[in-house]
N, C-alpha and C positions, 0 to 999 in steps of 0.2 A: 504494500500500500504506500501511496505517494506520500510526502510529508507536507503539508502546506505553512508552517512556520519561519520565520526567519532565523536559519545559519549565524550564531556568532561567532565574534570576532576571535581569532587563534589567542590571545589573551584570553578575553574572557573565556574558553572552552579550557586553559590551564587553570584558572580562579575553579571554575564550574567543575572538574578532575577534584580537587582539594577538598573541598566542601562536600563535594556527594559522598566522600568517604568517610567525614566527621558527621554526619548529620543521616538523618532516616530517611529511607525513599518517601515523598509523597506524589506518586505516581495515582495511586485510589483519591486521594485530596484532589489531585487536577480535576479525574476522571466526574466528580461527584461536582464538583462546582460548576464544571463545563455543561452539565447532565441538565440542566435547566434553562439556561443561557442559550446556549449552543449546543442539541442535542448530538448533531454528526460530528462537531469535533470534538467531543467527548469519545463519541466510539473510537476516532483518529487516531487520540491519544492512547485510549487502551490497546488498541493493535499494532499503532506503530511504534511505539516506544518503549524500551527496556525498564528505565528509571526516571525519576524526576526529582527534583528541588526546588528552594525555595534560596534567592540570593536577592537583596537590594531590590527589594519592591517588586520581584517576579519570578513567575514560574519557568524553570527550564523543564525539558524533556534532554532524555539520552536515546540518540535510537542507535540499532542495532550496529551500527560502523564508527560506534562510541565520538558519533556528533553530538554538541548540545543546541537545540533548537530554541528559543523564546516564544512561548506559549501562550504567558500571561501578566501584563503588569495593568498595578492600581500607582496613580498617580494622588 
């Protein structure tokens, strides 16, 4: 399945490495927020992605080729 999120930067995908390993997946967190909002990418996320986080105001995903995508920010 195709990802439709935006690719960050080779930085922040090093930041986003560090952090997913201190910290618990909320990969179910995304899925469950997304699930009312935005029904289909909810499902997106639960299929396409291994892991998630939470960094500075938003959600990343990890998909399978250990990319991190930007999911979701609250300003």
């Amino acid at each position: 399945m195709k990802t439709v999120y935006t690719l960050v930067s080779p930085t922040l995908q090093e930041t986003l490495n560090r952090v997913a390993v201190r910290l618990s997946d909320r990969k179910e967190e995304v899925v469950e927020l997304l699930s009312d909002e935005q029904p289909s990418k909810s499902r997106l996320v639960e299929l396409s992605y291994v892991q998630c986080t939470w960094w500075e105001g938003c959600y990343y995903c990890q998909d399978e080729n250990h990319q991190w995508h930007q999911v979701k920010c609250f300003t």
